[in-house]
C-alpha positions as CSV (number, residue, x, y, z in Angstrom):
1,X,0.0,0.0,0.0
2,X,0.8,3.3,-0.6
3,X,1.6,5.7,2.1
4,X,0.8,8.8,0.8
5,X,-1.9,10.2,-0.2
6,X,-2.8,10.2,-4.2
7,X,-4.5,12.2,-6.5
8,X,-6.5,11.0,-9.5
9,X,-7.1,13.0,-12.4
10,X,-9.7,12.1,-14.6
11,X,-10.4,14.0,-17.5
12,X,-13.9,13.3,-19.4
13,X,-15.5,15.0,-22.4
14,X,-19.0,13.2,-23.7
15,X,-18.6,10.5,-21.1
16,X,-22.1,9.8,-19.6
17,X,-21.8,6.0,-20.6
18,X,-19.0,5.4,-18.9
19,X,-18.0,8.6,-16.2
20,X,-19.7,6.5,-13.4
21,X,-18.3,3.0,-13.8
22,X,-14.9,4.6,-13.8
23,X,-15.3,6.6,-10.2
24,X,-17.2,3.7,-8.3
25,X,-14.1,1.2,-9.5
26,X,-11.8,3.8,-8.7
27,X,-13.3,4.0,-5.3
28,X,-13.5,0.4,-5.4
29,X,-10.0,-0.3,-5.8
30,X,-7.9,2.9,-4.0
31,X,-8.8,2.0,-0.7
32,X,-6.6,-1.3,-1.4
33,X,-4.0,0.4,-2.7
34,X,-3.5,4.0,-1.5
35,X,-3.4,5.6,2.3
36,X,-5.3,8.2,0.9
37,X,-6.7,9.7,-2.1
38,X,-8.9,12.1,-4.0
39,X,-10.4,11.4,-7.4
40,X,-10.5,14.8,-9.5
41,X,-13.1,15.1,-12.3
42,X,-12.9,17.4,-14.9
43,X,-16.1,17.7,-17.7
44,X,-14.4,19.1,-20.4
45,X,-17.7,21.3,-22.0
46,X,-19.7,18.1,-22.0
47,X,-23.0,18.1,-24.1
48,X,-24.4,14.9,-22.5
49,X,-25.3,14.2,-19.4
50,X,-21.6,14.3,-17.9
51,X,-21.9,17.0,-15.9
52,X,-24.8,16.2,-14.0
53,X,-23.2,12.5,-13.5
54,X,-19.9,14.1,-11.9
55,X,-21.5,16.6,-9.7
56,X,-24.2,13.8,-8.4
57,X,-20.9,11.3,-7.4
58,X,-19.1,14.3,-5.9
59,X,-22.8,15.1,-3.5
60,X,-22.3,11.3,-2.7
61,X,-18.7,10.6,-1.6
62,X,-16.6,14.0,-0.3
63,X,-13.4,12.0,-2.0
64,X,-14.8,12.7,-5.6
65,X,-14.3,16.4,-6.8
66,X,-16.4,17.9,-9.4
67,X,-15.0,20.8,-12.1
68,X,-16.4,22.1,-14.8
69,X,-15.4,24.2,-18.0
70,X,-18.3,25.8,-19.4
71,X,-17.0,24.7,-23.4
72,X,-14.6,22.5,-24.1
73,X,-11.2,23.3,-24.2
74,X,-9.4,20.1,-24.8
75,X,-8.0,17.0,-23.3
76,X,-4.7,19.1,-22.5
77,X,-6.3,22.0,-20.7
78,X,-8.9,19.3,-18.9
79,X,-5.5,17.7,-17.6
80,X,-4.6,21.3,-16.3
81,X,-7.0,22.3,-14.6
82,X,-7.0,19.0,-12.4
83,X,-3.6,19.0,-11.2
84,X,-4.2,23.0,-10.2
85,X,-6.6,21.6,-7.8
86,X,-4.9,18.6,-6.8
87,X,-3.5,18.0,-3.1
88,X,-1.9,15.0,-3.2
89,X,1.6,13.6,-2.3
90,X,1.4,12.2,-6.3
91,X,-0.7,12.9,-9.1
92,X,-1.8,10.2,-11.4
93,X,-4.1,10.6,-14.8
94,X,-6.5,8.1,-16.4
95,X,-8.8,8.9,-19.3
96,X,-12.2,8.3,-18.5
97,X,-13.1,6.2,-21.3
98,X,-12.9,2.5,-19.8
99,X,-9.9,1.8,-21.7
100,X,-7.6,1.6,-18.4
101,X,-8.2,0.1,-15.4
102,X,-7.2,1.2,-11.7
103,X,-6.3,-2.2,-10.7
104,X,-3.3,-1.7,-12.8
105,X,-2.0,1.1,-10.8
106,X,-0.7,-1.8,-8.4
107,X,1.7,-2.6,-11.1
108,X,2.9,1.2,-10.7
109,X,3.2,1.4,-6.8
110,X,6.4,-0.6,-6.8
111,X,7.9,2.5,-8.5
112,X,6.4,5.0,-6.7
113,X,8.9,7.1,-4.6
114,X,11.7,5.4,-6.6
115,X,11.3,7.6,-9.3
116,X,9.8,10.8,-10.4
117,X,7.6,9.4,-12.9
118,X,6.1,6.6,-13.2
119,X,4.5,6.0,-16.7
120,X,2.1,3.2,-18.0
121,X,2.9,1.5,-21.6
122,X,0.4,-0.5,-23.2
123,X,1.3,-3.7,-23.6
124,X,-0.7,-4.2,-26.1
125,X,-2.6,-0.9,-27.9
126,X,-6.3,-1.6,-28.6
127,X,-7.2,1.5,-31.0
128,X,-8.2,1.8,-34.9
129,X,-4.8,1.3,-37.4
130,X,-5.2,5.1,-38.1
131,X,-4.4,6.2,-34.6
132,X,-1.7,3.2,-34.0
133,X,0.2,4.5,-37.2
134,X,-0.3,8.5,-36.1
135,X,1.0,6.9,-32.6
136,X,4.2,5.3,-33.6
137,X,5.1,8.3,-36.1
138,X,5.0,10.7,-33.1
139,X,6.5,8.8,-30.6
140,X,9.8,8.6,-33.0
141,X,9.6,12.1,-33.0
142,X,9.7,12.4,-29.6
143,X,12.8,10.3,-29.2
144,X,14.2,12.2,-32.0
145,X,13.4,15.7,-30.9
146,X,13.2,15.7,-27.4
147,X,15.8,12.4,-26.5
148,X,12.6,10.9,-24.7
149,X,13.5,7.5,-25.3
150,X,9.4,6.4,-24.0
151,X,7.6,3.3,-25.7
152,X,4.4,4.8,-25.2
153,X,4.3,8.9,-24.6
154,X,0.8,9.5,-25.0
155,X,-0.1,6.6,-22.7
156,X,-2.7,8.1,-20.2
157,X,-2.0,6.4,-17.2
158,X,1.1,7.7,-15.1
159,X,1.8,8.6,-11.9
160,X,3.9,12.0,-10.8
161,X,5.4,13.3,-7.4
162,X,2.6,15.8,-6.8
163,X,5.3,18.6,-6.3
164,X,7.1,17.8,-9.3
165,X,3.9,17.9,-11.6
166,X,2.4,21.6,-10.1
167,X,5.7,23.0,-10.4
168,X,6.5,22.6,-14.6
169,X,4.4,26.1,-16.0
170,X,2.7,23.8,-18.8
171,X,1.9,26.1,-21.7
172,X,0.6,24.3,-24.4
173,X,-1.6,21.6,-23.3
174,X,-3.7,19.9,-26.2
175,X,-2.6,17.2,-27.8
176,X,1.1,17.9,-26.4
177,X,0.4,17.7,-22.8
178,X,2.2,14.6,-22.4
179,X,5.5,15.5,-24.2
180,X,5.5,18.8,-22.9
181,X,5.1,17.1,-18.9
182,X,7.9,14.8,-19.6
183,X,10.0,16.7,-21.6
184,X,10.2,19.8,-19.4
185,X,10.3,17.1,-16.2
186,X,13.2,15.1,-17.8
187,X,15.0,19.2,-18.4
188,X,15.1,19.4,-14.4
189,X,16.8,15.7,-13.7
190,X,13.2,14.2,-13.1
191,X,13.7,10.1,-13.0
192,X,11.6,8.0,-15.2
193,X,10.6,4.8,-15.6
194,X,8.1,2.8,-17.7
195,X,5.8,0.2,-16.7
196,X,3.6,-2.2,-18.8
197,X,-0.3,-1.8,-18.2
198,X,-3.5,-3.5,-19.8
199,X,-5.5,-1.0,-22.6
200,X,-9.2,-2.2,-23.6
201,X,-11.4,-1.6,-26.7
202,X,-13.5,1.3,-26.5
203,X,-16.9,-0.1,-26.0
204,X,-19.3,2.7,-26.1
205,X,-18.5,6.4,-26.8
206,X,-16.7,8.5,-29.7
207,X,-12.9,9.1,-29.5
208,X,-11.1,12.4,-31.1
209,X,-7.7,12.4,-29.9
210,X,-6.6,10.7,-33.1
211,X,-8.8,13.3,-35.5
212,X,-7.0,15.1,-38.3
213,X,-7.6,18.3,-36.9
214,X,-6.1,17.4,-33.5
215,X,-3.4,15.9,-35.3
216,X,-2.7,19.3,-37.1
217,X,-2.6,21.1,-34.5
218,X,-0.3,19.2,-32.8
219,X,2.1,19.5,-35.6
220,X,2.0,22.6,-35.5
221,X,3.0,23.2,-31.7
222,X,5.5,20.2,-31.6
223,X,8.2,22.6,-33.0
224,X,7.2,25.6,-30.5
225,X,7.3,22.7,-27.6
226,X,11.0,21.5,-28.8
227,X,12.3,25.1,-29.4
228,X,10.8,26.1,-25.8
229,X,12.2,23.4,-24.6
230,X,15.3,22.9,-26.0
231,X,16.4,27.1,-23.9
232,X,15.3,25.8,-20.7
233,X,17.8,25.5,-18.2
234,X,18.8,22.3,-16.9
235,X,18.6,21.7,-13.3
C-alpha cells in the first residue's frame, strides 16, 4: 500500500456512458491500494449528461471532486485544470473512457517514490490502425526531438510526485500535454521509468484524440514545444 496520499485525475468529455463505472471502481479499488486519495473530475464542456453524472458522485462521496469548463477546451487543458486543484503527495491521470483500469496502478506502486515518474505502456494498444500508425510516427519524434527514449508517450496512465507535476508552468496543453510534462520534467533531472499496463477496446463512446484536426494542431506546436524546450535550463 501506498503511504501517501494520491491524486486522480480524470479527464472526461461526452462521457455519460461510462464517467460512473470509472469513479465507483476507482473508489473500489484505491482503498486497497492508497493511504489516501482524491479522485478529480474534470467535464471538459460536456453536451451529455456528464456533468450532472460528476457533480451527483461528488454530492455522494466528499473523495470525488467535481469541475467544470463551461466549453470545451481540450483533453490538455482538462488535464490542467486538475492538477491546479490537486493535493496529493502524487498525481496520477487516467482517461475516463474504460480503456484503463485502476487495478493496474498496483503494477505502478512498486515504482512510486523510486522515481519521479512513473508512466504506464500499453502492452498491447487496442485502438483503430489510423491512430496506432499516427502513434508510432509521433513517438519517433519524440525520441528524436526531445531524447525521450518512451515506448508509449501518450499513454494516459502515469503517476507523478505531486510537487514535481504543479511546479512545470505547462503552456501548451492539447494534444502535447504529455510530451510537454515529460519533456520539461526530464530538463530538471526528473527520474523515469516505464511500466507495462493492460489498454481495452473502446466499448461505447466517440474518440477524437486521433482526429485530423487534432493531429494538425499538434504539428503545429510540436516545433514551438522542442524550441521552448530545447532554452530551458537544466537543473
Amino acid at each position: 500500500m501506498l503511504e501517501a496520499s494520491l491524486s486522480v485525475v480524470l479527464p472526461a468529455h461526452n462521457e455519460e456512458a461510462n464517467i460512473e463505472f470509472v469513479v465507483r471502481r476507482c473508489l473500489e479499488v484505491l482503498p486497497r491500494l492508497v493511504r489516501d486519495f482524491e479522485i478529480v473530475i474534470v467535464d471538459d464542456g460536456s453536451r451529455d449528461a456528464t456533468p450532472q453524472i460528476v457533480d451527483r458522485l461528488a454530492a455522494e462521496d466528499a473523495r470525488v471532486v467535481a469541475l467544470h469548463h463551461p466549453v470545451n477546451r481540450g483533453y490538455g487543458d482538462a488535464l490542467m485544470t486538475g492538477f491546479a486543484h490537486t493535493r496529493g503527495d502524487y498525481v496520477m491521470f487516467m482517461d475516463s473512457d474504460r480503456q484503463f483500469d485502476i487495478a493496474d496502478l498496483e503494477r505502478l506502486l512498486p515504482y512510486v517514490g523510486r522515481y519521479d515518474i512513473v508512466a504506464g505502456y500499453r502492452i498491447r494498444r487496442r485502438d483503430p490502425p489510423l491512430r496506432l500508425l499516427y502513434a508510432r510516427i509521433f513517438n519517433l519524434a519524440v525520441r528524436l526531438f526531445f531524447g525521450l527514449r518512451l515506448r508509449d508517450v501518450d499513454c494516459a496512465f502515469k503517476v507523478f510526485r505531486g510537487d514535481l507535476l504543479r511546479g512545470i508552468r505547462l503552456e501548451f496543453g492539447g494534444a502535447l500535454i504529455n510530451t510537454e510534462i515529460l519533456a520539461k520534467a526530464r530538463r530538471r533531472g526528473a527520474t523515469l521509468t516505464e511500466v507495462g499496463v493492460h489498454h481495452y477496446p473502446r466499448l461505447v463512446g466517440r474518440q477524437s484524440g486521433g482526429s485530423f484536426r487534432v493531429v494538425f494542431r499538434a504539428m503545429r506546436n510540436f516545433l514551438r514545444l522542442w524550441w521552448k524546450v530545447l532554452r530551458m535550463p537544466r537543473d
